[in-house]
LUMVEX-482770 format. One record per residue (C-alpha): x, y negated, z; residue number from 0. Coordinates in steps of 0.02 Angstrom, whole numbers, plus 50000, padded with zeros to 5 digits. Example, Ala and Ser with C-alpha at 12.3 -4.5 7.8 and 13.67 -1.06 7.14 Angstrom:
! LUMVEX-482770
PT      px      py      pz   num
PT   50615   50225   50390     0
PT   50684   50053   50357     1
END
This chain:
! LUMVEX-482770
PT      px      py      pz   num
PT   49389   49753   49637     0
PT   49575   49811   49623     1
PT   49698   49757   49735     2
PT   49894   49780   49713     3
PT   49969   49767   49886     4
PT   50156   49752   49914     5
PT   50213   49763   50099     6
PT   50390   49728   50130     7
PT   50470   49828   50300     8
PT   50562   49744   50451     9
PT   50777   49750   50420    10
PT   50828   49933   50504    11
PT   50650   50010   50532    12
PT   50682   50170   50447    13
PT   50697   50264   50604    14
PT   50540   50181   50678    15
PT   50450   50198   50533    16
PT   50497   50413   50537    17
PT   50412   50407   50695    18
PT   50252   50337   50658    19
PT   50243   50428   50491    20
PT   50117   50552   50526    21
PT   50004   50419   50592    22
PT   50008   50303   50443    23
PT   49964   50493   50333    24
PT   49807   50521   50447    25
PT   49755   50308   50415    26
PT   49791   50331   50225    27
PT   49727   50493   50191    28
PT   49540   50403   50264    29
PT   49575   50303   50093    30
PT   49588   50421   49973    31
PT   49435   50380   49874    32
PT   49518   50206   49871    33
PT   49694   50231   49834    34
PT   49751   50247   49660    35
PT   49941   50224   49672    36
PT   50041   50228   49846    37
PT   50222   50221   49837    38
PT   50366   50176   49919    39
PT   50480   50027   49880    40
PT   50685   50093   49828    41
PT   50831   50000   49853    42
PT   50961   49995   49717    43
PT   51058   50142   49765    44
PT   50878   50260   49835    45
PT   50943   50274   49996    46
PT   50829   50181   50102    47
PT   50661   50097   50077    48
PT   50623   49913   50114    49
PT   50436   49950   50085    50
PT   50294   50003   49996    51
PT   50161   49965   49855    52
PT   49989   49999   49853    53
PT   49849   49989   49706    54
PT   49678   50007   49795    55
PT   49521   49968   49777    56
PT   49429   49836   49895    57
PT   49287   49709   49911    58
PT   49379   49571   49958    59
PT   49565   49516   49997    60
PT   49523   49440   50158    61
PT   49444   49622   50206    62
PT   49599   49714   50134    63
PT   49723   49614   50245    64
PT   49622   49648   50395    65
PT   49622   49837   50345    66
PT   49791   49823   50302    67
PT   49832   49761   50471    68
PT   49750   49916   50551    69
PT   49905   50006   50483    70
PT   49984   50118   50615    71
PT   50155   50057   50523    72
PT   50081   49860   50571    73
PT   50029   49898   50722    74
PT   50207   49960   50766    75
PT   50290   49818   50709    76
PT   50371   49879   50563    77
PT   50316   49778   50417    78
PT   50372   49603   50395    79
PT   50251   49551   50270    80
PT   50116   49569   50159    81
PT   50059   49511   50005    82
PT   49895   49563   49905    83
PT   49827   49529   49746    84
PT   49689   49539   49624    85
PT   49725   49626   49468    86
PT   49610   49653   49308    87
PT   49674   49845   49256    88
PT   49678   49911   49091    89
PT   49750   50055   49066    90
PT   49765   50223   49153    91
PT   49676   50372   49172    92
PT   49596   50345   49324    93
PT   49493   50175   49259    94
PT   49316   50200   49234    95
PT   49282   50200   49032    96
PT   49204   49999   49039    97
PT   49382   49949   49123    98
PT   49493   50041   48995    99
PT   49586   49958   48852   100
PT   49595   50103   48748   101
END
């Protein structure tokens, strides 16, 4: 199943979040095979970001969260919130054939 995560950062973490960087690289890049999209959230003007959105694979949401909670950017505190959802894909390049549109 495909999952579209959106996690929305603590007020002022930026410099916290710089800090535990390479640690939330090392937890993401043991998704790979999962991840289809990562990307970080933009405010307005692109200075800062308030967050990030994921599209992932998963078996279940319940067992997402708890994954997503293993986050080094979680476990620091960082992020305020998260929110995942169950999406039915149907278009992009990286869909197997049976999933895609056209």
């Amino acid at each position: 199943m495909i999952f579209h995560v959106t996690r929305i950062d603590k007020p002022e973490a930026e410099e916290q979040r710089n800090e535990v960087r390479a640690s939330h690289l090392e937890w993401a890049k043991g998704r790979l095979d999962r991840i289809k999209l990562a990307a970080n959230l933009l405010e307005d003007d692109h200075s800062s970001s308030p967050g990030s959105i994921l599209i992932i694979e998963g078996t279940t949401k319940e067992a997402l969260l708890k994954e997503m909670n293993e986050d080094p950017y979680v476990l620091a505190g960082i992020v305020k919130s998260i929110e995942i959802n169950a999406v039915r894909c149907g278009i992009g390049e990286w869909l197997p054939d049976e999933m895609k549109l056209f």
